[in-house]
N, C-alpha and C positions, 0 to 999 in steps of 0.2 A: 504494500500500500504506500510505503513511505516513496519506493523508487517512483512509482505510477505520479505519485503529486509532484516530486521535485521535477522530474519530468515537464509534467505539464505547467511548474511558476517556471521553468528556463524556459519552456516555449512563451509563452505570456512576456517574459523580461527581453526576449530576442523580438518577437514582434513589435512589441511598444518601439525598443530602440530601431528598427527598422521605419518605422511611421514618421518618426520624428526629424525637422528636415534639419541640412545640412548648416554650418555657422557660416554666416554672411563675412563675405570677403570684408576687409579691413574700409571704411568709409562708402559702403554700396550701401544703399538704400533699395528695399526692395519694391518696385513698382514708379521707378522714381531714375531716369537720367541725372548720372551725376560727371561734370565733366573730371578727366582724370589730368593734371600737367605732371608733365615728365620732362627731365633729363634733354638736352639739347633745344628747347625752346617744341619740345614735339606734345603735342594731346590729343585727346581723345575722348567720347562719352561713352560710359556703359548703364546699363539696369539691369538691375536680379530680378529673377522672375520670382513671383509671390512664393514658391516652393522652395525654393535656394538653391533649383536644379539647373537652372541656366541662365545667362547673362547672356545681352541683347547689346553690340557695340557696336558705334558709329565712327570711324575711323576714315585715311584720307582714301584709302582704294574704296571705300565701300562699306555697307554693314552686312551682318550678318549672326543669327541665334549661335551661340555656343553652349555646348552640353560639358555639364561637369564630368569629369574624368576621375577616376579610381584613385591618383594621386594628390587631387584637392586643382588640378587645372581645368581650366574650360578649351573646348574645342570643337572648329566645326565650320565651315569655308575656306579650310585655309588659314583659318585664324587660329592662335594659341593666347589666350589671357593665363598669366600666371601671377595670383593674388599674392605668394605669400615671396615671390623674386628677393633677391638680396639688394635692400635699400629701398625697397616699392614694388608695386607690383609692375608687372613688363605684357603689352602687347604685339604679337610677332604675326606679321601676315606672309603668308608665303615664303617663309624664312628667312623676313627681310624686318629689321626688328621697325616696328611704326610707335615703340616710346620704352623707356627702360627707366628704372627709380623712379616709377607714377605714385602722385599722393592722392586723394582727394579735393579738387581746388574749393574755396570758399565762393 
């Protein structure tokens, strides 16, 4: 009996934390353009989507939805957003980086 229950609270403790959405990049607001400056005079806007599962940027090739990635990056046209970069976060299009040490601007 005892196996049977602990069973079923690990399944209950696995589900709940699977429900639960992901921690918002460092200055994203979700449902909310926020523009990003970066490093060389370069920016950029992104929005989280309601869920925390992908990020919506408007950058100088183009926009495009990016889906969160297994390692905490977004991607998806060609694009790479990576929120947690050393010094800021970095957006990279087509392996040509479009902003590196991004903050949040006011």
């Amino acid at each position: 009996m005892k196996t049977t229950l602990s069973l079923c609270a690990m399944a209950c403790l696995m589900a709940a934390g699977c429900a639960t959405s992901p921690p918002a990049p460092a200055g994203l607001t979700a449902g909310k353009f926020v523009s990003m400056a970066c490093a060389e005079n370069k920016s950029f806007q992104a929005r989280l989507s309601d869920d925390g599962r992908s990020i919506r940027v408007r950058a100088h090739p183009g926009s495009a939805e990016l889906e969160r990635q297994a390692d905490g990056s977004f991607s998806g046209d060609g694009y790479v957003f990576k929120p947690a970069a050393e010094g800021g976060a970095s957006l990279d299009h087509a392996g040509k980086s479009q902003g590196k040490a991004c903050k949040a601007s006011a």
